[in-house]
C-alpha positions, 0 to 999 in steps of 0.5 A: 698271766701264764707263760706262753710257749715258743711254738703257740700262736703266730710266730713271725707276728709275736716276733715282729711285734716285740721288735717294732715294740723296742723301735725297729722295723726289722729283726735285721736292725734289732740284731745288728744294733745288738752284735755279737750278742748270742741269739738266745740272748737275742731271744730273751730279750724279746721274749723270755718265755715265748721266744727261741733262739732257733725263731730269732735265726729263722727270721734272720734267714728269712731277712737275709734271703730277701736282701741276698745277704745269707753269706753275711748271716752265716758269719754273723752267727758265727760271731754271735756263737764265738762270743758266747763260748768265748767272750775273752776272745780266741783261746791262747792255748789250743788243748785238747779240752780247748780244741772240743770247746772250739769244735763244740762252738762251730757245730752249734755255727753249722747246725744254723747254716743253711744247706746252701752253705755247709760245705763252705762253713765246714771248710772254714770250720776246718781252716779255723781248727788248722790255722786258729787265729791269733790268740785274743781273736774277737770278731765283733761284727760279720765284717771282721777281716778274717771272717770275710776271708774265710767267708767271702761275699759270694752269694751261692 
């Protein structure tokens, strides 16, 4: 059987359909049961050759917009982008080299936000690069502390 690509047949039913194979209702509860896993992985995992990760996000937004829950979406992307650049946590020494890997990580964070939160995302960004948290920082969830702070609920 030959690959397919991302982008040929139904999306959303592929996508679905893989999620209800691994026993969840939505692509919400797949992801939840699996935080801070990047969403390529995400993607892999649910179809190596015929899912991306750009797909997964889409479905995720999808979700959240019904539910209201954009905001909590945006941090959980953030958690998911950070743990991938960053598995040990916040950098201890914040370097030039380690200053452009942080930048590098929440551009990737801003080019899944949705237009309705940029601006929020950018002052956050900005807040992060500022005032980094402690060295050893891992968010393993939307919920971390320091996330909803800088984040709050809010629905815009």
């Amino acid at each position: 059987m030959s690959a397919r690509h991302p982008w040929a047949g139904d999306v959303r039913a592929r996508l679905y359909e893989r999620v209800r194979e691994r026993g969840y209702d939505t692509l919400t509860a797949f992801a939840e049961a699996r935080p801070a896993v990047p969403l390529h992985r995400l993607a892999d995992e649910l179809g190596e050759d015929d899912v991306a990760a750009v797909q997964v996000f889409s479905g995720l937004l999808a979700e959240a917009e019904q539910r209201r829950q954009v905001t909590r979406l945006v941090r959980d992307v953030l958690v998911r982008e950070l743990s991938d650049d960053f598995p040990d946590g916040w950098p201890t020494v914040m370097d030039d080299g380690t200053r452009m890997d942080v930048a590098i990580a929440l551009g990737r964070w801003s080019g899944y936000t949705p237009e309705t939160h940029q601006e929020r995302v950018d002052q956050a960004s900005d807040a992060l690069l500022a005032a980094p948290p402690p060295p050893g920082w891992r968010p393993l969830g939307p919920d971390d502390e320091l996330l909803r702070t800088l984040l709050p609920d809010e629905e815009v």
